[in-house]
Backbone as a printed PyTorch tensor [residue, N CA C, xyz], in Angstrom:
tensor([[[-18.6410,  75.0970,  -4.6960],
         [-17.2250,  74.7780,  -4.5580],
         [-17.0420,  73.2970,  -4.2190]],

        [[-18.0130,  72.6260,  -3.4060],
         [-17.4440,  71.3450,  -2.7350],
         [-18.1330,  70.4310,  -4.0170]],

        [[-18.8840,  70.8900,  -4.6340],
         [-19.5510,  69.9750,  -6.1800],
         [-18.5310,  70.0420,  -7.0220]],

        [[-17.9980,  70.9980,  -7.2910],
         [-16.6030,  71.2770,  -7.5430],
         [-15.4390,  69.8710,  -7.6050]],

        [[-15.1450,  70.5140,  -6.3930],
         [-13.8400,  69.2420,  -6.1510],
         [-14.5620,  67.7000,  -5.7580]],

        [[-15.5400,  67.3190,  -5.5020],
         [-16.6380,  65.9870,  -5.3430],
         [-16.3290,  65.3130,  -6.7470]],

        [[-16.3440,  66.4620,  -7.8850],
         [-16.1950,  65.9030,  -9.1090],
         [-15.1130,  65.8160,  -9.7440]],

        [[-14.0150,  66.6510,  -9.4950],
         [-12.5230,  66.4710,  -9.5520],
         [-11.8970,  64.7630,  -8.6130]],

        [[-12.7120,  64.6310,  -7.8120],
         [-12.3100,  63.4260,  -7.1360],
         [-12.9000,  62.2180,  -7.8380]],

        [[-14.0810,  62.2830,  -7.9110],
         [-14.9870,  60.7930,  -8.7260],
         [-14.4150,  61.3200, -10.5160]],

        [[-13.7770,  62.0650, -11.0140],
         [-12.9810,  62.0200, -11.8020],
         [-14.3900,  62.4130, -13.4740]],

        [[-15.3780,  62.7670, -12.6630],
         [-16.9060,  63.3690, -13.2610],
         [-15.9510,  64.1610, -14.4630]],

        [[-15.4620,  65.3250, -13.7130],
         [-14.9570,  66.6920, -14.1660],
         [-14.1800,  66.4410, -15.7510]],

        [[-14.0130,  65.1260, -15.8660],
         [-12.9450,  65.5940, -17.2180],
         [-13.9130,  64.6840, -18.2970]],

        [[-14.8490,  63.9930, -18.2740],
         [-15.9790,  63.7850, -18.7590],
         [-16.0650,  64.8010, -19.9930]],

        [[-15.7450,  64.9190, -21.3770],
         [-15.9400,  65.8000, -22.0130],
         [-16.9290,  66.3670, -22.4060]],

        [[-17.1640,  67.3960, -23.3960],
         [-18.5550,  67.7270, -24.1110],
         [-17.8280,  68.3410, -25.5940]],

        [[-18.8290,  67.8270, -26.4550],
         [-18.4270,  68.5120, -27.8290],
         [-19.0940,  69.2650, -28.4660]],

        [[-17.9910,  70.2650, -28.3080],
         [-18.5680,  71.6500, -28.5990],
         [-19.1950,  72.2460, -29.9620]],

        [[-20.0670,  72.8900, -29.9170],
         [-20.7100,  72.8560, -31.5650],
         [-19.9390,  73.9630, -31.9540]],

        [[-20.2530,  74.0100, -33.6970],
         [-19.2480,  74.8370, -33.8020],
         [-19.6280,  76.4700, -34.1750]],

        [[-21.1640,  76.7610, -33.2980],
         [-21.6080,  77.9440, -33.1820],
         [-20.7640,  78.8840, -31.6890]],

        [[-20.2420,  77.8640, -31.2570],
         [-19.7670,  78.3350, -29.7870],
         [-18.3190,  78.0630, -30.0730]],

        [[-17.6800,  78.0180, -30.8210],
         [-16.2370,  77.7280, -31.1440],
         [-15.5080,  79.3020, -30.3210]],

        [[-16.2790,  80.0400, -30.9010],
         [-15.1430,  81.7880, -30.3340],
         [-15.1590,  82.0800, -28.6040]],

        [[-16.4290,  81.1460, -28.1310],
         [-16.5950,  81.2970, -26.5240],
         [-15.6090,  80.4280, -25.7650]],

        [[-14.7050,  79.7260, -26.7760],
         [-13.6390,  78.8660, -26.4480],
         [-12.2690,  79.5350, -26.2100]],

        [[-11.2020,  78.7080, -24.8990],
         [-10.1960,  79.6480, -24.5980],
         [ -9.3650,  79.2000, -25.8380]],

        [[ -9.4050,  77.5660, -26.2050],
         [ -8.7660,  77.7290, -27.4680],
         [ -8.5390,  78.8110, -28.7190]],

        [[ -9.5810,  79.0660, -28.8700],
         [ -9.8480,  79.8890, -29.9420],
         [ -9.0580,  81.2000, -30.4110]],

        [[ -8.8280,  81.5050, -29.0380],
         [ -8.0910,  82.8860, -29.0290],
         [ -6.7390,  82.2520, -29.2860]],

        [[ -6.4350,  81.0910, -29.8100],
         [ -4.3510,  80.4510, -29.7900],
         [ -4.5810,  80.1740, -31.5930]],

        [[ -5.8670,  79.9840, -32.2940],
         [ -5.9340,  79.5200, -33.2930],
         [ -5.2400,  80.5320, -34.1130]],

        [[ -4.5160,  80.3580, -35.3790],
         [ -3.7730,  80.9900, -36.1010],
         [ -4.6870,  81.8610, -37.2650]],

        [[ -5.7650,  81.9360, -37.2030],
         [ -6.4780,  82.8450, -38.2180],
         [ -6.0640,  83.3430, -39.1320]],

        [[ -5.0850,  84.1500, -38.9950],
         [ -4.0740,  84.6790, -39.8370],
         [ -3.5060,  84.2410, -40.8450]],

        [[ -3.7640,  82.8910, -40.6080],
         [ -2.9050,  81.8270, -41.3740],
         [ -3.8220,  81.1800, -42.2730]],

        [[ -4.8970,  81.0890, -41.9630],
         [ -5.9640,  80.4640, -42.7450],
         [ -6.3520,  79.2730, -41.8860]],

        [[ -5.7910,  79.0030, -40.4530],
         [ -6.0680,  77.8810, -39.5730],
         [ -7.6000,  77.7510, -39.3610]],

        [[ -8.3880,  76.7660, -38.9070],
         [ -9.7810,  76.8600, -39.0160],
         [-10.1550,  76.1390, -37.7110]],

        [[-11.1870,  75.8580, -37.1890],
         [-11.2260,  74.7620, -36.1370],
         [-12.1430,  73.6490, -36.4340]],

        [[-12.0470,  72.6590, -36.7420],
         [-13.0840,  71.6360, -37.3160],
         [-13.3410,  70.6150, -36.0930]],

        [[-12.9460,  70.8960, -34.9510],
         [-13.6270,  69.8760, -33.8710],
         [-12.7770,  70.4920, -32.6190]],

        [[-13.9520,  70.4520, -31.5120],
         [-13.6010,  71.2050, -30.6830],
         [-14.3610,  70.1690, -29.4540]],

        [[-13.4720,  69.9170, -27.8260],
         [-13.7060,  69.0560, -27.1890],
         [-13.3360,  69.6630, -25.9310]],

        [[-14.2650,  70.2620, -24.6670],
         [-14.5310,  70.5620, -23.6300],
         [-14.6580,  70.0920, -22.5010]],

        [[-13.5490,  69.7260, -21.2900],
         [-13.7740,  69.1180, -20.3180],
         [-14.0140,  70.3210, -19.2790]],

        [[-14.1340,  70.2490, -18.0190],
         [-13.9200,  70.8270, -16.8250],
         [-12.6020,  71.8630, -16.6630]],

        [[-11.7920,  70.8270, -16.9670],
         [-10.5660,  71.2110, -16.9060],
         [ -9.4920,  71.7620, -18.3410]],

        [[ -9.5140,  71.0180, -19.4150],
         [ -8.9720,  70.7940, -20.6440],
         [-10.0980,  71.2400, -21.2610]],

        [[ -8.8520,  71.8340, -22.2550],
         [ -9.6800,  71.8940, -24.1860],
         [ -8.9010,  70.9860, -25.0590]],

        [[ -9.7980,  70.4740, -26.2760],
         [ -8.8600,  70.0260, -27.2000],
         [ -9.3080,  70.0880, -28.4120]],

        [[ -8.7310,  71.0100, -28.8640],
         [ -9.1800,  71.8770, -30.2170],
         [ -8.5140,  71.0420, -31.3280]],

        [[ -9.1810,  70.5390, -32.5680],
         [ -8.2310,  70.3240, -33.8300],
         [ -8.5270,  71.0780, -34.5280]],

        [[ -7.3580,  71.7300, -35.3160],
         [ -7.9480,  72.1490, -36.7600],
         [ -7.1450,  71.6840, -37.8170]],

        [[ -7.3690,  72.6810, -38.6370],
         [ -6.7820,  71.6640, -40.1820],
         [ -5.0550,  71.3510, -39.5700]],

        [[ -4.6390,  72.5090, -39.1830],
         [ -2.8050,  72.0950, -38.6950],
         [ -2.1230,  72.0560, -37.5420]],

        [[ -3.3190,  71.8820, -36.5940],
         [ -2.9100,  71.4820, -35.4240],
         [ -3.7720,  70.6870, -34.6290]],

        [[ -3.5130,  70.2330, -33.3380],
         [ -4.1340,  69.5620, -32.0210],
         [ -3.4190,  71.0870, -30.9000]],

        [[ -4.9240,  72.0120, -30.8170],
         [ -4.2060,  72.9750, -29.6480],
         [ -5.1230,  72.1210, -28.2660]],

        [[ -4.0780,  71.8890, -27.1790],
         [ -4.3450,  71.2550, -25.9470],
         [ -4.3710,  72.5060, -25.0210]],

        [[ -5.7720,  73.0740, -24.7960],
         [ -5.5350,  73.7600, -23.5170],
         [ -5.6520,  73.2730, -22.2220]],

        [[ -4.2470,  73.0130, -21.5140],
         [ -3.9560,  71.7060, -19.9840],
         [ -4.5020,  72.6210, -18.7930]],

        [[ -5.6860,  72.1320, -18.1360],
         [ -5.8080,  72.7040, -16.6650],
         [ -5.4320,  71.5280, -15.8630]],

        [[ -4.4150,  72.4700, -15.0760],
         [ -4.4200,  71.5660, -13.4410],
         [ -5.3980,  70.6950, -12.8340]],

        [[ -6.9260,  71.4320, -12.9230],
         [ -7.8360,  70.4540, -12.1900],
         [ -9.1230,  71.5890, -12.3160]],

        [[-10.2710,  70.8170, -11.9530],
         [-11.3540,  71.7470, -12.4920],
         [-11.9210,  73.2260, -11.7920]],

        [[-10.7250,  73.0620, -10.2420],
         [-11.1350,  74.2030,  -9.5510],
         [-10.2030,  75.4510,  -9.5170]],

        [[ -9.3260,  75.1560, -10.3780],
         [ -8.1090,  76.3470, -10.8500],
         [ -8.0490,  77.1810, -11.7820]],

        [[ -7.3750,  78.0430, -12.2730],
         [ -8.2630,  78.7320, -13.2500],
         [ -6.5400,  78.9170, -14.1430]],

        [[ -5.5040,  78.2810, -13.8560],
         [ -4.0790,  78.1110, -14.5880],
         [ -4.5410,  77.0830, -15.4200]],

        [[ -4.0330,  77.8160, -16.7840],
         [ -3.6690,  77.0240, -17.8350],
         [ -2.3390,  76.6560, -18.6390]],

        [[ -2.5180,  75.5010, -19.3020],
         [ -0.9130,  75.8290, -19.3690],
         [ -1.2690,  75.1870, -21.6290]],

        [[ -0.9810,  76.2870, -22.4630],
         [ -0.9630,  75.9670, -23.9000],
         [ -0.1050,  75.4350, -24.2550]],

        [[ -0.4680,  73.5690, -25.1970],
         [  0.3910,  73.0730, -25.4770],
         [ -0.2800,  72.9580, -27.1910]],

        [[  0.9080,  72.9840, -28.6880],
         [  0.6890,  73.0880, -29.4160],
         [  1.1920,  71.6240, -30.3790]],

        [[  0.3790,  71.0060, -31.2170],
         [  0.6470,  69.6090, -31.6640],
         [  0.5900,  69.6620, -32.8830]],

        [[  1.4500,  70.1620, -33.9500],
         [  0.9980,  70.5540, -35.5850],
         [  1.3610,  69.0740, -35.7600]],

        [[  0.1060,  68.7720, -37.1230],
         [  0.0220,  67.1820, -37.2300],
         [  1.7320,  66.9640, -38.0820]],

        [[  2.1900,  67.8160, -38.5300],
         [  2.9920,  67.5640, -39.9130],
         [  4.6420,  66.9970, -38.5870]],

        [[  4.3480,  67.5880, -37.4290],
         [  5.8230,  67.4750, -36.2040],
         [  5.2090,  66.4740, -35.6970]],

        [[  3.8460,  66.2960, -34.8580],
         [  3.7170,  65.0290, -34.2520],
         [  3.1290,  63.6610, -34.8790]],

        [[  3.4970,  63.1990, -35.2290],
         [  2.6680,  62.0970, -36.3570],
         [  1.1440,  61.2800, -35.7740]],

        [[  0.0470,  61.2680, -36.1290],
         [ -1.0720,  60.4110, -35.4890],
         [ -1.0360,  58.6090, -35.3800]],

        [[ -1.0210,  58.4420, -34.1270],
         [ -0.8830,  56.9060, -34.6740],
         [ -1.6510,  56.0950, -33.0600]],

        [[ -1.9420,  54.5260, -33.1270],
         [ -2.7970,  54.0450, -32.5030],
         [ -4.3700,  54.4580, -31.9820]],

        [[ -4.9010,  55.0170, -32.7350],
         [ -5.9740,  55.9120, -32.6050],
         [ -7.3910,  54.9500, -32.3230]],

        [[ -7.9100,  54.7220, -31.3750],
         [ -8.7710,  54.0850, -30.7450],
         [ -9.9510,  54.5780, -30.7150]],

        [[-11.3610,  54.1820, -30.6090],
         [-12.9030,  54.1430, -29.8620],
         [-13.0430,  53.3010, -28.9450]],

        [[-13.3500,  53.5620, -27.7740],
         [-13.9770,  53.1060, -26.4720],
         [-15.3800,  52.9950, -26.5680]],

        [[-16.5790,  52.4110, -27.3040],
         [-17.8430,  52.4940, -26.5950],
         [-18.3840,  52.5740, -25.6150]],

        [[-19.0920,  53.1200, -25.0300],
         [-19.8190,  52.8710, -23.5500],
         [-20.6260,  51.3210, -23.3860]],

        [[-20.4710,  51.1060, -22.0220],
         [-21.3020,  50.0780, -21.7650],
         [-22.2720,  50.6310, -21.2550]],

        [[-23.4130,  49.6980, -20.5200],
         [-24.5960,  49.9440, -20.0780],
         [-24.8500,  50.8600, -18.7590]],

        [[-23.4730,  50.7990, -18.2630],
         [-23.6440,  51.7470, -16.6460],
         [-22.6370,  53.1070, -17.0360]],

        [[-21.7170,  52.7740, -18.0490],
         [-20.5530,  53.9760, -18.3800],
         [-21.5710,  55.0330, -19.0600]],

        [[-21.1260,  56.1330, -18.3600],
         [-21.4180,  57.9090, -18.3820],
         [-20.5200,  58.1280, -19.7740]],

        [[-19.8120,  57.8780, -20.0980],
         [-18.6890,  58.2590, -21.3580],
         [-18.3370,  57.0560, -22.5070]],

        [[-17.6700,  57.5410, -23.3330],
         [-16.7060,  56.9050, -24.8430],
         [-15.7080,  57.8210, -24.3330]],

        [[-14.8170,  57.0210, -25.2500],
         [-13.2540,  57.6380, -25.1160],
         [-12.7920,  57.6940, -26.2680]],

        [[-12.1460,  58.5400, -27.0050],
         [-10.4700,  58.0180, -28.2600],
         [ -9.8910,  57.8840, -26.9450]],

        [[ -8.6830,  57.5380, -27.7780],
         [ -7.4770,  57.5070, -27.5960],
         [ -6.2010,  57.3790, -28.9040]],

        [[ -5.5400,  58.1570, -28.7070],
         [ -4.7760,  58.1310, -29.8380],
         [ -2.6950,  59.0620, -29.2620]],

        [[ -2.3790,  58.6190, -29.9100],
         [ -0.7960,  58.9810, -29.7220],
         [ -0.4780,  60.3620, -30.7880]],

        [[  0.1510,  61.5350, -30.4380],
         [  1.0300,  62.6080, -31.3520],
         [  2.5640,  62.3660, -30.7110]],

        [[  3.2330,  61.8470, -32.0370],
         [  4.2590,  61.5530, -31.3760],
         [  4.8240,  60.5950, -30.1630]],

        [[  4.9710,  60.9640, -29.4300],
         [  5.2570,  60.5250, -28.2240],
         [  4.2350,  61.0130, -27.2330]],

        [[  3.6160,  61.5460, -27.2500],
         [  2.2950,  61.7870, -26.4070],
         [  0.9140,  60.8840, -26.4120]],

        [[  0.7470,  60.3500, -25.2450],
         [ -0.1990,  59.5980, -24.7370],
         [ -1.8090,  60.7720, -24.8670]],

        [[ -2.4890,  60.4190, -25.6970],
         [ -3.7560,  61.0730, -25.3800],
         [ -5.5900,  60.4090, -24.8730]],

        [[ -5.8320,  60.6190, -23.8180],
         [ -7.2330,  59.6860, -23.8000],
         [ -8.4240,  60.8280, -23.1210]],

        [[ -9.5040,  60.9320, -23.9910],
         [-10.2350,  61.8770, -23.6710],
         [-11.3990,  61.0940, -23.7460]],

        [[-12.2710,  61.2270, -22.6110],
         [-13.5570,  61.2260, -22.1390],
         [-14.5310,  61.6080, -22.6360]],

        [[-15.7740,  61.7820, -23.3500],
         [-16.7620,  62.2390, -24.2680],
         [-17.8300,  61.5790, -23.2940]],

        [[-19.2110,  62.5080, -23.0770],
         [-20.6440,  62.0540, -23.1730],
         [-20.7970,  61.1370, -24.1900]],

        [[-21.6930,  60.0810, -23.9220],
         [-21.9730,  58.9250, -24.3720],
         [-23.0570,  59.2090, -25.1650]],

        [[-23.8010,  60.2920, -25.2240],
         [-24.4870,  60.9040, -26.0840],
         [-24.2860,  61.2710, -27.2530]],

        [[-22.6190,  60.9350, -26.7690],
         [-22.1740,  62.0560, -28.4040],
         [-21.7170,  61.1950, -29.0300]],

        [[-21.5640,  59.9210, -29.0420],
         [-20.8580,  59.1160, -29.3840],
         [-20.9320,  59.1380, -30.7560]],

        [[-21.5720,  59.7700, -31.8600],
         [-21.4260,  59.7220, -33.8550],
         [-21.1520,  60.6050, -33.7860]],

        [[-20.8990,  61.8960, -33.2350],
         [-20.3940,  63.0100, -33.5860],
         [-18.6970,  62.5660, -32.9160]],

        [[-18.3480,  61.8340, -31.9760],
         [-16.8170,  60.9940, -31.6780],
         [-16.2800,  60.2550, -32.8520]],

        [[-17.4920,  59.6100, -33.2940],
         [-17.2340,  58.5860, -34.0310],
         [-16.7220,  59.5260, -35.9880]],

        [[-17.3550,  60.7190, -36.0340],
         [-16.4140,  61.6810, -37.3520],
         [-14.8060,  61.9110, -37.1320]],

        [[-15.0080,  62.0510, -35.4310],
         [-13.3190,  62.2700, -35.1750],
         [-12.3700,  61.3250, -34.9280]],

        [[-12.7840,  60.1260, -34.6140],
         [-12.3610,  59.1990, -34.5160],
         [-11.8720,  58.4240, -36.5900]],

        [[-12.6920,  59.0450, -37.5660],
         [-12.4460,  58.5680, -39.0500],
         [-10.9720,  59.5240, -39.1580]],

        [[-11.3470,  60.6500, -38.8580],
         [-10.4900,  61.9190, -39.4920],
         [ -9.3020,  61.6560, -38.6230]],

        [[ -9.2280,  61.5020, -37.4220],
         [ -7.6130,  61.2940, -37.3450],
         [ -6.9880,  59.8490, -37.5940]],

        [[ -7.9200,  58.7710, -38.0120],
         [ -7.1140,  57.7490, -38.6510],
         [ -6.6470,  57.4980, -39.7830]],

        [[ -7.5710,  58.4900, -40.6430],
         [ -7.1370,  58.8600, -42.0630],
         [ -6.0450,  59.7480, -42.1130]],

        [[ -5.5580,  60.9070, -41.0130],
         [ -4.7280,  61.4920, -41.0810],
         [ -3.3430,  60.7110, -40.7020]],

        [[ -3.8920,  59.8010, -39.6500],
         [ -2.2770,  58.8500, -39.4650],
         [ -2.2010,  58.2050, -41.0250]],

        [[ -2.8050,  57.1950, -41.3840],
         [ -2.5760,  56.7690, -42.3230],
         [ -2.1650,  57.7720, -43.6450]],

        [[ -2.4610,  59.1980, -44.0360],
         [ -1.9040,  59.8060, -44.7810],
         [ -0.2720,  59.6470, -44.1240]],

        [[ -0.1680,  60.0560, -43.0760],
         [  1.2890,  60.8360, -42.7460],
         [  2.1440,  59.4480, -42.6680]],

        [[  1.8680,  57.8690, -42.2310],
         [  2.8900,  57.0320, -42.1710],
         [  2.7660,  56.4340, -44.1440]],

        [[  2.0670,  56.7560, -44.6940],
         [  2.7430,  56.2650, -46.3710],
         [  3.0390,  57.7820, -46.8330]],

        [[  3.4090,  59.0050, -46.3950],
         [  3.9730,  59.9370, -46.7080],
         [  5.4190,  59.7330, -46.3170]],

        [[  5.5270,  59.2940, -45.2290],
         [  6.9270,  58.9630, -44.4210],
         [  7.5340,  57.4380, -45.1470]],

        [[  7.0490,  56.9090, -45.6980],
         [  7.3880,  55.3110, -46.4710],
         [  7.6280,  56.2610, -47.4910]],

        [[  6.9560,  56.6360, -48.5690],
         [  7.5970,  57.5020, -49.9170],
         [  8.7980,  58.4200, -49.8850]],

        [[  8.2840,  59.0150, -48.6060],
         [ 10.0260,  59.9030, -48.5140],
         [ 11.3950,  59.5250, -47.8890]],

        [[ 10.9850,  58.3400, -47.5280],
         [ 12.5290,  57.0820, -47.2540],
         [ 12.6680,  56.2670, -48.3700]],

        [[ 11.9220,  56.3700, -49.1040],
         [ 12.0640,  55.4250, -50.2220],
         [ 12.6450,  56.2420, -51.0170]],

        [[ 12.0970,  57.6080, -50.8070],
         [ 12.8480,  58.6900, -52.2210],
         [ 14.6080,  58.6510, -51.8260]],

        [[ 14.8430,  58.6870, -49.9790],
         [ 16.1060,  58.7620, -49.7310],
         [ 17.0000,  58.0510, -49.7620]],

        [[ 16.5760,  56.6620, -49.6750],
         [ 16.9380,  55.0870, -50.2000],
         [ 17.6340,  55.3060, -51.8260]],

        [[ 16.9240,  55.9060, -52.4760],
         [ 16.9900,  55.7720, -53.9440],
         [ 18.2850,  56.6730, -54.0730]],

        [[ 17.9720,  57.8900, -53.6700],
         [ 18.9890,  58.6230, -53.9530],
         [ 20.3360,  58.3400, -52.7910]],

        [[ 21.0990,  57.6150, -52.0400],
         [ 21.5300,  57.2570, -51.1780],
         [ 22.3680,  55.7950, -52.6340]],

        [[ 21.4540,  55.0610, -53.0650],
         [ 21.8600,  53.9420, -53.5850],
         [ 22.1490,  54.6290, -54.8620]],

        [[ 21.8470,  55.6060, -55.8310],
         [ 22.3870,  56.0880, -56.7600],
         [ 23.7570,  56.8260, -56.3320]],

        [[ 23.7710,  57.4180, -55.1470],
         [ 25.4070,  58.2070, -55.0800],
         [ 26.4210,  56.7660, -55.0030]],

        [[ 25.9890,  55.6360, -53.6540],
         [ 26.8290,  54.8610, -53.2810],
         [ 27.5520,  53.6920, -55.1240]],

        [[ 26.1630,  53.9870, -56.2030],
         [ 26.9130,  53.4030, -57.1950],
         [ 27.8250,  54.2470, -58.0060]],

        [[ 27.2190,  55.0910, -58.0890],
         [ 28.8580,  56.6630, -58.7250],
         [ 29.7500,  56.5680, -57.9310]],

        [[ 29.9370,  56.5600, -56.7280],
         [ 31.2030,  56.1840, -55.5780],
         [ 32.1630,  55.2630, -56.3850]],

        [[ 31.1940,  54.4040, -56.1770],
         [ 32.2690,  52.9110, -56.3890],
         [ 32.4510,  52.5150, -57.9900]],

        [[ 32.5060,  53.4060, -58.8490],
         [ 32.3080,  53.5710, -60.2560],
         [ 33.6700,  53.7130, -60.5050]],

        [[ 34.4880,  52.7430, -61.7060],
         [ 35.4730,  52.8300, -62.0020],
         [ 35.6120,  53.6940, -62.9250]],

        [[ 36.6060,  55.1940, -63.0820],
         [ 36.8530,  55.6540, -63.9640],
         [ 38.3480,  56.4830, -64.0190]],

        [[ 38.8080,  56.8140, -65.1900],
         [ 40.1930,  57.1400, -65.1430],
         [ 40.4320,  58.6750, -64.8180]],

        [[ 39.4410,  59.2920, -64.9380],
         [ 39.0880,  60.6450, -65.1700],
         [ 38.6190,  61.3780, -63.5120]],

        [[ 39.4390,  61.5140, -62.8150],
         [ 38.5850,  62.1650, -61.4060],
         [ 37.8090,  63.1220, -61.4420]],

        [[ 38.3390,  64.3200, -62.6750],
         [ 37.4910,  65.3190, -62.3780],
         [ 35.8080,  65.0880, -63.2370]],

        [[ 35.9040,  63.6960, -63.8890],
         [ 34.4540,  63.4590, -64.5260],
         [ 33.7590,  63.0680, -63.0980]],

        [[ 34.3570,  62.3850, -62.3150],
         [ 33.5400,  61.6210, -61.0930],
         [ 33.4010,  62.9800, -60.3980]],

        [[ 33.9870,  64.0940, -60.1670],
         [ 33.9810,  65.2650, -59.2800],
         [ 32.7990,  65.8920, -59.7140]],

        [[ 32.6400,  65.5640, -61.2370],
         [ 31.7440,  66.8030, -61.8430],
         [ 30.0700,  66.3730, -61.4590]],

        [[ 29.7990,  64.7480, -61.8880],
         [ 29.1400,  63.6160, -61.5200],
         [ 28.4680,  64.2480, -60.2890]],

        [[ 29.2480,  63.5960, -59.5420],
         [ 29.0830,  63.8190, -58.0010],
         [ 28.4050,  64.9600, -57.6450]],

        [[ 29.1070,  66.1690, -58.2950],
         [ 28.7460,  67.4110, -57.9160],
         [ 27.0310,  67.6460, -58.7970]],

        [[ 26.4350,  66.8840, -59.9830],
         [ 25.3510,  67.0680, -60.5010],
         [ 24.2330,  66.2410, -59.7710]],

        [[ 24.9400,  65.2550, -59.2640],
         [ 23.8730,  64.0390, -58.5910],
         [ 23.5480,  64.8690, -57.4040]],

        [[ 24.3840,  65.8620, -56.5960],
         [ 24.4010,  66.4460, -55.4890],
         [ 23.1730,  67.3030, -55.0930]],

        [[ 23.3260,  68.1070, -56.2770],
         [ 22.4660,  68.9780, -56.9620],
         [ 21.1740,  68.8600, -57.4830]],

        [[ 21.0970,  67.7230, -57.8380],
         [ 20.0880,  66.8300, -58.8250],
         [ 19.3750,  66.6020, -57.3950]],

        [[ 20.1070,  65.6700, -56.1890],
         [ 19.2680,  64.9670, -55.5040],
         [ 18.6010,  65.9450, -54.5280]],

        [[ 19.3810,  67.5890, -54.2050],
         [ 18.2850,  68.1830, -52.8210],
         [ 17.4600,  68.9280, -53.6600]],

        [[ 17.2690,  68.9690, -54.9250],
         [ 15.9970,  69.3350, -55.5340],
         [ 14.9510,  68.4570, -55.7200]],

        [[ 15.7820,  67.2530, -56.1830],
         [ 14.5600,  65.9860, -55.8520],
         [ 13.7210,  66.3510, -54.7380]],

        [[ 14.3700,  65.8040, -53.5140],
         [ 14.1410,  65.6730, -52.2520],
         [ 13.0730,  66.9110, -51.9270]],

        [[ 13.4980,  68.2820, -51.9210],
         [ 12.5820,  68.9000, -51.6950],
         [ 11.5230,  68.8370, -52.3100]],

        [[ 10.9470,  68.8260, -53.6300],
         [ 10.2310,  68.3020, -54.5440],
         [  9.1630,  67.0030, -53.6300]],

        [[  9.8920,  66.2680, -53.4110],
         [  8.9830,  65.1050, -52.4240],
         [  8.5300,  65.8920, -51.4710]],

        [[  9.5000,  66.4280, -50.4600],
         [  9.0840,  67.0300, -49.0520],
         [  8.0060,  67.4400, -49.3650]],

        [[  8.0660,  68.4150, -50.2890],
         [  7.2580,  69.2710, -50.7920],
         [  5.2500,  68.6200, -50.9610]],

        [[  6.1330,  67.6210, -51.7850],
         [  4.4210,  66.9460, -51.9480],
         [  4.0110,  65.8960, -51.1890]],

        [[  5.1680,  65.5430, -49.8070],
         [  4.5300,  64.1760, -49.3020],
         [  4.9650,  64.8700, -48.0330]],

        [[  4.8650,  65.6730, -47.5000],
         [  5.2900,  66.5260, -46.5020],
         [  3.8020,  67.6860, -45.9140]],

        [[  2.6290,  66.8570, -45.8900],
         [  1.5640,  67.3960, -45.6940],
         [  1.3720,  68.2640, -44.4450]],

        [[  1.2600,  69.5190, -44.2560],
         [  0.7380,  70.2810, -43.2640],
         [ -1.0670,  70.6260, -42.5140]],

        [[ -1.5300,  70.9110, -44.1310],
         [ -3.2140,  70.8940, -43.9620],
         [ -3.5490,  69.9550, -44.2230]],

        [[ -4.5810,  69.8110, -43.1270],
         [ -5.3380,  68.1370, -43.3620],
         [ -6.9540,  69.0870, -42.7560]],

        [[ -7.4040,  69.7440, -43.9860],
         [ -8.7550,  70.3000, -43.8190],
         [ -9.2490,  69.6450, -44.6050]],

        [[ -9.2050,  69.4240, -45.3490],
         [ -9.8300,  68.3760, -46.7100],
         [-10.4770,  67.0920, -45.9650]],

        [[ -9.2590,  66.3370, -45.2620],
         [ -9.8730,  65.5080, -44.4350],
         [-10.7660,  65.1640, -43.2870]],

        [[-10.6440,  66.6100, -42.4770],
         [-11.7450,  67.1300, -41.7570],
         [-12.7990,  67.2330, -42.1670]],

        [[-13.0780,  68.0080, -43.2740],
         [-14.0170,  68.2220, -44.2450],
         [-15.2310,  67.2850, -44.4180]],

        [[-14.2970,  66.2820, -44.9900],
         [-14.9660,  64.8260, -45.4990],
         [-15.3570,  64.1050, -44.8410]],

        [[-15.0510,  63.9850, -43.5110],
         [-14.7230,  62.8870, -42.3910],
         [-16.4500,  63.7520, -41.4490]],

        [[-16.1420,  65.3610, -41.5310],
         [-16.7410,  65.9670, -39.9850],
         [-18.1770,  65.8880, -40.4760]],

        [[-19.3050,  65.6400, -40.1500],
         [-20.6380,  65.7850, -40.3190],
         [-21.2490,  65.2530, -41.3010]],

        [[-20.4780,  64.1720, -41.8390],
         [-20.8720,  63.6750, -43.3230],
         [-20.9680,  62.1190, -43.1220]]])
């Protein structure tokens, strides 16, 4: 018990370990993963306290209080709602016990601790979620650009001189039509949910 909290204090305890992925089901994550769905787990990260599971469509965060409690609290991060971005490597120096990422979902601050041992098996996860930011911010540039376009095609039918209202009514009403099929059409293809492919490529290779 007092090794316990000794290491909750010198801050030992959140020191991660990465979990192989023969031991993935002995994980509390595991039991939140969507199976059902075809969800998978392609990297899995073990502190004292915390889990931090990715798989192809999410970041599942299992939050402990501290390493001598046994409350958890499940927080869920699907990449397609929180976007990946500033995504960092920390190397160890010569006296440091750990490497770190660090990386942002959304508005969430994330910095996790890793054995310094593990540092190329950090260094797959550290490719795969920068490739995943970079998918999702030129997915988000194409689909403002698609809304730009269609935004500047209504505003020129607007201001279109013609004698005929119900031609501009009819217009209007096809461009209307025309544009949330577009749009979904984009969503559709620049609106990425699975990012296993990129796991894939990125994890052990």
């Amino acid at each position: 018990m007092f090794k316990k909290i000794a290491a909750d204090a010198l801050g030992l305890s959140d020191i991660g370990k990465i979990i192989d992925p023969s031991d993935y089901d002995k994980a509390d994550a595991d039991d939140y993963v969507m199976h059902e769905d075809q969800e998978k787990i392609y990297f899995l990260i073990k502190t004292k306290k915390d889990e931090y599971c990715f798989t192809n469509l999410a970041l599942i965060h299992v939050d402990g209080e501290s390493a001598v409690s046994s409350k958890r609290t499940l927080k869920r991060y699907p990449y397609s709602r929180h976007r990946i971005s500033n995504v960092l490597l920390e190397t160890a120096g010569k006296i440091d016990l750990d490497v770190e990422i660090k990386f942002k979902m959304g508005e969430v601050q994330f910095d996790i601790d890793v054995q310094k041992n593990q540092i190329e098996k950090l260094k797959d996860l550290y490719k795969s979620l920068t490739r995943i930011s970079e998918i999702t911010h030129e997915n988000t540039v194409i689909t403002r650009m698609a809304e730009l376009s269609l935004d500047k095609a209504n505003n020129i039918l607007q201001n279109s001189r013609t004698d005929v209202q119900t031609n501009l009514a009819t217009s209007y009403q096809e461009l209307t039509e025309f544009g949330f099929k577009w749009l979904t059409q984009v969503r559709d293809q620049y609106h990425e949910k699975d990012f296993g492919k990129v796991f894939e490529k990125y994890i052990n290779n």
